[in-house]
C-alpha positions as CSV (number, residue, x, y, z in Angstrom):
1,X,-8.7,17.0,-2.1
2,X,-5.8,18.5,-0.1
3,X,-5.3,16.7,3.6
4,X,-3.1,17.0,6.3
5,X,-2.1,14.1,8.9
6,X,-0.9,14.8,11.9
7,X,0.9,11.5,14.1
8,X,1.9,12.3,17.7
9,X,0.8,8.4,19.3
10,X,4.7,7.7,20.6
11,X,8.2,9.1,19.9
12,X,7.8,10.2,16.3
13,X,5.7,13.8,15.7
14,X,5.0,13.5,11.7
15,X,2.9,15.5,9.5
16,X,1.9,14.7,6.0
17,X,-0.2,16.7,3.1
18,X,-2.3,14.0,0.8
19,X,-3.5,14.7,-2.5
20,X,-6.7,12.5,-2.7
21,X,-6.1,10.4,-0.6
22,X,-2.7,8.3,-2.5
23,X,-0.7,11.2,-4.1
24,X,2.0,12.0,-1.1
25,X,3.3,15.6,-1.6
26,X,5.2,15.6,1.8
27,X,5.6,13.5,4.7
28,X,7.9,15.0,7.4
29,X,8.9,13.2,10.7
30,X,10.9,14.3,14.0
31,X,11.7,11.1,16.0
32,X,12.6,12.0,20.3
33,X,14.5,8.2,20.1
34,X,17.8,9.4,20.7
35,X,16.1,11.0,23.7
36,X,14.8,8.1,25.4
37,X,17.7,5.6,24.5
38,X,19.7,6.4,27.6
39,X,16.6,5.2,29.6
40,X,16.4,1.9,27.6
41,X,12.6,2.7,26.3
42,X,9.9,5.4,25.8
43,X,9.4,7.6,28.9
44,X,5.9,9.4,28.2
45,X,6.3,12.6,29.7
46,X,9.9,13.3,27.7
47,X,7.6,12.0,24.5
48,X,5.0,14.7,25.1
49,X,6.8,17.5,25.7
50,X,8.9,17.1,22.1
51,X,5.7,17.0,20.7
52,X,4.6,20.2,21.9
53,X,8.3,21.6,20.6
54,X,7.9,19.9,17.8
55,X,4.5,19.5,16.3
56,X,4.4,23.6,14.9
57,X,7.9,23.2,12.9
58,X,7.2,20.3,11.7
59,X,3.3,20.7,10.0
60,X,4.7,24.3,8.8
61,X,7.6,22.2,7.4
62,X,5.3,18.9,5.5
63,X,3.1,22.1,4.5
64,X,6.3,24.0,2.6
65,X,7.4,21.1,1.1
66,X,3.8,20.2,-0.2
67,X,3.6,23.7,-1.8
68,X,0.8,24.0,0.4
69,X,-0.4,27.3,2.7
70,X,-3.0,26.3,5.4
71,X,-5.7,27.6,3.8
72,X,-5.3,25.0,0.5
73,X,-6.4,22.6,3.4
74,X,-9.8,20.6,3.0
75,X,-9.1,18.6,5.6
76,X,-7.4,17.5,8.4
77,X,-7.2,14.0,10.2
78,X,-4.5,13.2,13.3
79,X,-4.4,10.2,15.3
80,X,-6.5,10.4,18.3
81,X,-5.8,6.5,19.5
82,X,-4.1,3.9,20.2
83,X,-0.9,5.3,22.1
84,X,0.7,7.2,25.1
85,X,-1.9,9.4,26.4
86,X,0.0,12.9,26.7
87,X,1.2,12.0,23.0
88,X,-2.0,11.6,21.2
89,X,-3.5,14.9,23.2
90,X,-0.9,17.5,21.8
91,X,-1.3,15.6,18.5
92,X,-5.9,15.8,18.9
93,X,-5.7,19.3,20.6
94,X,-3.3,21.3,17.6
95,X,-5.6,19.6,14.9
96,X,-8.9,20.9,16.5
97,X,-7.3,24.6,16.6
98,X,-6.3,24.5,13.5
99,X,-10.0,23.0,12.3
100,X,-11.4,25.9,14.5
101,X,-9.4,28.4,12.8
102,X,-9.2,27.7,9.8
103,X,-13.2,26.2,9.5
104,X,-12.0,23.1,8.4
105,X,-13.4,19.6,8.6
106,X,-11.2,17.5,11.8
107,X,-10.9,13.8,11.5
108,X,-9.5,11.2,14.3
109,X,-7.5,8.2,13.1
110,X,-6.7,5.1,14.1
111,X,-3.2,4.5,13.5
112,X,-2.9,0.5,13.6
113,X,-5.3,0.3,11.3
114,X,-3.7,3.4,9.2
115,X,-0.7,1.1,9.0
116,X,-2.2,-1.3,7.0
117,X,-3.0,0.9,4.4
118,X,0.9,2.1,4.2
119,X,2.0,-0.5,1.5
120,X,-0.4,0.7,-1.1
121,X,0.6,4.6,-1.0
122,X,3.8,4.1,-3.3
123,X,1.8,2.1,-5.7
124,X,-0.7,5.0,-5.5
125,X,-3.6,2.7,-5.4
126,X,-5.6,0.2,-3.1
127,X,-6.3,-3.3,-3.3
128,X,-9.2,-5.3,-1.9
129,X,-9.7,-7.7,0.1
130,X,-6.0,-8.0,1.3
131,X,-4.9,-9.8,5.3
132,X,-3.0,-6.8,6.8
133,X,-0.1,-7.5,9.3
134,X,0.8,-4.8,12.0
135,X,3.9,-5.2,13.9
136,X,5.1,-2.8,16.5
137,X,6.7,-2.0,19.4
138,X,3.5,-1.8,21.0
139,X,1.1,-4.4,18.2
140,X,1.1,-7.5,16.9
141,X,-2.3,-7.4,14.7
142,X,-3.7,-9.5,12.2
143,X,-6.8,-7.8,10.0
144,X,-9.8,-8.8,7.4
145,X,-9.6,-5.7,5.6
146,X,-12.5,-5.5,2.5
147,X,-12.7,-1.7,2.4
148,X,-11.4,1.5,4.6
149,X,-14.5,1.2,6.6
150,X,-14.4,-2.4,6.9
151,X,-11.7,-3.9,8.7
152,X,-12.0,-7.0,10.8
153,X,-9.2,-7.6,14.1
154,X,-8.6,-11.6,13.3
155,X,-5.4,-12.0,15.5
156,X,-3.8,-10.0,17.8
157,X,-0.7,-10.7,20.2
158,X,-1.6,-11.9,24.0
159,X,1.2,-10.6,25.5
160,X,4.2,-8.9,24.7
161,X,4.2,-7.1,21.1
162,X,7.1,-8.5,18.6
163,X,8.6,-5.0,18.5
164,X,8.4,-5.3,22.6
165,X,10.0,-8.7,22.6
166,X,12.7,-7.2,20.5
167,X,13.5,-4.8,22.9
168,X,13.5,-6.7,25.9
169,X,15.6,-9.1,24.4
170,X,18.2,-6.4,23.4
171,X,18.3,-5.3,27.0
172,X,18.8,-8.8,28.4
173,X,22.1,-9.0,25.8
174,X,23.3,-5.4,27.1
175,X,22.6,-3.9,23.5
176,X,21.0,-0.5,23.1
177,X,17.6,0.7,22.3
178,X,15.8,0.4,20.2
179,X,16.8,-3.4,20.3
180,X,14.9,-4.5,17.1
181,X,17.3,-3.0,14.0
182,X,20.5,-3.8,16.8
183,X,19.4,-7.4,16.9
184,X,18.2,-7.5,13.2
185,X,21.7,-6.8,12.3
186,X,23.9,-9.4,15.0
187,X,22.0,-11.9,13.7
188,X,23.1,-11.4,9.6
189,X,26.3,-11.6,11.1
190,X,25.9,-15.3,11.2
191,X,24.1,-17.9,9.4
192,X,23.5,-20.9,12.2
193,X,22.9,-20.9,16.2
194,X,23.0,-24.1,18.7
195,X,20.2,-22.1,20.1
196,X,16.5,-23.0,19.6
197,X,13.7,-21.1,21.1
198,X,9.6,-21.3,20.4
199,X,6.7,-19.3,20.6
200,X,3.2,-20.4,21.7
201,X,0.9,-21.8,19.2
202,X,-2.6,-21.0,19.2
203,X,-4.8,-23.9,17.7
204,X,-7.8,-22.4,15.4
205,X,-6.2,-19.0,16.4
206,X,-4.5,-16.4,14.4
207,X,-3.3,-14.8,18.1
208,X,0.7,-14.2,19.1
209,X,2.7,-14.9,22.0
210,X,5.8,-13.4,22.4
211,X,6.7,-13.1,26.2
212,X,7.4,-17.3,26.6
213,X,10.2,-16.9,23.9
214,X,11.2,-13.9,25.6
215,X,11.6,-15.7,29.2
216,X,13.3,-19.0,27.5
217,X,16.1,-15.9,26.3
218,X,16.5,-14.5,29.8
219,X,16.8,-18.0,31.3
220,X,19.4,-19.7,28.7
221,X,21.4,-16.6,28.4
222,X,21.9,-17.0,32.3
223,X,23.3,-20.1,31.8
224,X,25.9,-19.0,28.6
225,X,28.9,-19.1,30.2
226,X,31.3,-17.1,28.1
227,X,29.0,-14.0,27.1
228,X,31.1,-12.4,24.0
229,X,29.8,-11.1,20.8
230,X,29.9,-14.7,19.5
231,X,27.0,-15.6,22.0
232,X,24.9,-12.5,21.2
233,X,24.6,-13.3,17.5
234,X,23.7,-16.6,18.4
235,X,21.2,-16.0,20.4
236,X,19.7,-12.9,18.3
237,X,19.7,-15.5,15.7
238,X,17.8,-18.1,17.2
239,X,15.6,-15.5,18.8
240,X,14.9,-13.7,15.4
241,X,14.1,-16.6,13.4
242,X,11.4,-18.1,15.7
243,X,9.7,-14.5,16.1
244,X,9.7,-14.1,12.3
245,X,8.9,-17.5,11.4
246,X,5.5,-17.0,14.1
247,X,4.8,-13.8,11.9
248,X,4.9,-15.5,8.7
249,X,3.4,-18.2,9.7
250,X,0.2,-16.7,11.0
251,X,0.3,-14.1,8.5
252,X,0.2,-17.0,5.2
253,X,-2.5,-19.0,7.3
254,X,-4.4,-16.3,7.8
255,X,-4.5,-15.7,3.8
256,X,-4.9,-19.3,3.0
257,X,-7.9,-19.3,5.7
258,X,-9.8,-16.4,4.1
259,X,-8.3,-17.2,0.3
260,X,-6.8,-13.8,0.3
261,X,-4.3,-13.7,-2.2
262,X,-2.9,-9.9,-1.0
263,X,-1.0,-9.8,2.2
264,X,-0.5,-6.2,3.1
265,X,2.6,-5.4,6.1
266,X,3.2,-2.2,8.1
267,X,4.4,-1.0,11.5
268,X,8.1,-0.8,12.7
269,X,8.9,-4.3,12.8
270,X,8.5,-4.3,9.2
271,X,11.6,-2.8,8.4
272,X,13.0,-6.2,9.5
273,X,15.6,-7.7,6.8
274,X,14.4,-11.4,7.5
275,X,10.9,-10.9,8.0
276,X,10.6,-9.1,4.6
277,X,12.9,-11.9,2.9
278,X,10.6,-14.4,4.7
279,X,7.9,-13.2,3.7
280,X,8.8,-12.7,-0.1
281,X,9.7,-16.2,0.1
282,X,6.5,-17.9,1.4
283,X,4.1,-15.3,-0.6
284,X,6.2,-17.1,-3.8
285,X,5.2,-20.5,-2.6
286,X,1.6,-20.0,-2.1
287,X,1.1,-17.3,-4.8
288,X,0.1,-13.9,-2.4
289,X,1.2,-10.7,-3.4
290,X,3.3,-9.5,-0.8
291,X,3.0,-5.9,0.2
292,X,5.8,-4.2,2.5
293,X,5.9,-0.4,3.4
294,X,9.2,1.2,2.6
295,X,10.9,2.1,6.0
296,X,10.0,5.6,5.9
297,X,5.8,4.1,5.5
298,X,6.9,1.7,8.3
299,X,7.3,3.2,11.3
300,X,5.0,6.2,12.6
301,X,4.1,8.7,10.0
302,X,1.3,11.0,9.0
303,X,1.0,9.9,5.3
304,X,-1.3,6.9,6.2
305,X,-3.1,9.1,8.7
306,X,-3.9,11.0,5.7
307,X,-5.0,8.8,3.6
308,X,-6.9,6.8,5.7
309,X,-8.6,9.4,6.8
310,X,-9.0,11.3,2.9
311,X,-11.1,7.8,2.4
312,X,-13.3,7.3,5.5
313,X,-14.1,11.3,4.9
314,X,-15.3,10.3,1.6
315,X,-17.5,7.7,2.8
316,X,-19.0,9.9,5.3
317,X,-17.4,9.5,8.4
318,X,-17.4,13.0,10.2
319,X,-15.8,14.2,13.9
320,X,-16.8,17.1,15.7
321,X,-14.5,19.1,18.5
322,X,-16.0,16.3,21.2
323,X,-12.6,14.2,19.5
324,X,-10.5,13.0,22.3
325,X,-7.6,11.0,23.1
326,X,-7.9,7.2,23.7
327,X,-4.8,5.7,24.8
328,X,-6.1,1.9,24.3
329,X,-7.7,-0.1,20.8
């Protein structure tokens, strides 16, 4: 079974062919970042419009370096929620043309919970049950997954995303955007901070918070008096560890809860150096097979759209030209 994905939910317009659903001949992505850096964050309208550029060269593209011509197609899924609203309609409205004219079955996709099927695509097959972590700019989810149909939200974040926090943070310090791989790498640069900030703890909760540690930033930064790079680092540090340490930590109990012994990891935030070692290290200790995207299956990308969708199609899910955009879960 041949399938095209097709991701247009932020910056990042990505299309993928699929064979059966875990065999990824292509996966191509064109990221507008550089685009919206100047402005210090995604500006939707600027996001849109690349897609719209974009989207063509870059299906005909996944599609050439598949092997593939349109017509090998048998079917096609695209994300049709959650995300910026203009995004996710050029992304719904070029798959349901190319459905139409080609007579081919359309599929919408839910990316977040695409993302926790990520990991398993380089091992080229799925494991159930697994607790699947999601962090993004935009999500900080926590999942029951027992089958492609069967997910279950256990945790999600209250406030401000990680990958949000992140960025926020970055702008506070006067560092660029995107601030999460900028502060990821201040804070190797040193191995200790005077600094110590927390986030809120849920009890009998697997929920984030990220916007108090965010505001306890903004407010001790104000009151560093000599602001060099030094400084930065330290707070980065400081700042990293507690967010990472609030994503293992839920992440572990969430697997010890439910006696999952598979912990699956996606979404941007996962390309993090010390969440990953953090991870490794705790998945060690209680004995859970740790599963992290590769970059490339981290951030945005058709390739889980795909296969997510190669499996729900399978188990009888269908869509007709009705599909829309929804910009919210």
């Amino acid at each position: 079974m041949i399938v095209l994905g097709i991701e247009t939910s932020c910056d990042e317009t990505a299309a993928a062919v699929l064979k059966n659903g875990k065999e990824v001949l292509s996966s191509c992505v064109s990221s507008s970042i550089h685009m919206h850096r100047k402005f210090g964050g995604i500006v939707p309208e600027i996001a849109s419009r690349f897609h719209i550029e974009y989207i063509t060269p870059v299906t005909k593209k996944a599609l050439k370096k598949a092997g593939m011509a349109l017509s090998d197609l048998d079917l096609i899924c695209v994300t049709h929620t959650p995300g910026l609203m203009g995004s996710l309609l050029v992304g719904v409205s070029f798959a349901k043309a190319l459905s139409f004219g080609l007579n081919k079955p359309v599929l919408g996709i839910n990316h977040i919970k695409a993302h926790l099927f990520a990991p398993f695509l380089e091992k080229g097959r799925f494991m159930f049950p697994f607790i699947g972590l999601v962090a993004s700019g935009g999500h900080s989810s926590l999942a029951l997954v027992h089958d492609f149909d069967k997910i279950k939200m256990i945790g999600t974040t209250r406030d401000d995303a990680a990958g949000e926090a992140y960025d926020k943070v970055a702008k506070m310090l006067n560092l660029p955007y995107p601030g999460g791989p900028v502060i990821d790498k201040l804070a190797q640069s040193i191995t200790e901070s005077p600094f110590r900030f927390k986030c809120a703890r849920f009890k009998d909760s697997f929920d984030f918070s990220f916007s108090g540690i965010k505001t306890n930033v903004l407010y001790t930064w104000k009151k560093v008096k000599t602001k060099n790079k030094k400084a930065k680092a330290q707070i980065a540090y400081a700042f990293q560890k507690e967010i990472i340490e609030s994503l293992t930590r839920q992440s572990i109990a969430a697997c010890k809860k439910f006696k999952i012994k598979t912990l699956s990891v996606g979404g941007g935030v996962a390309c993090n150096s010390y969440l990953r070692i953090r991870l490794e290290e705790e998945g060690k200790k209680e004995k859970i097979r740790i599963m992290i995207a590769t970059p490339d299956l981290c951030l945005d990308n058709a390739a889980m759209i795909a296969a997510l969708g190669t499996h729900l199609y399978k188990k009888g899910k269908r869509a007709d030209y009705k599909l829309t955009a929804s910009a919210s879960l």
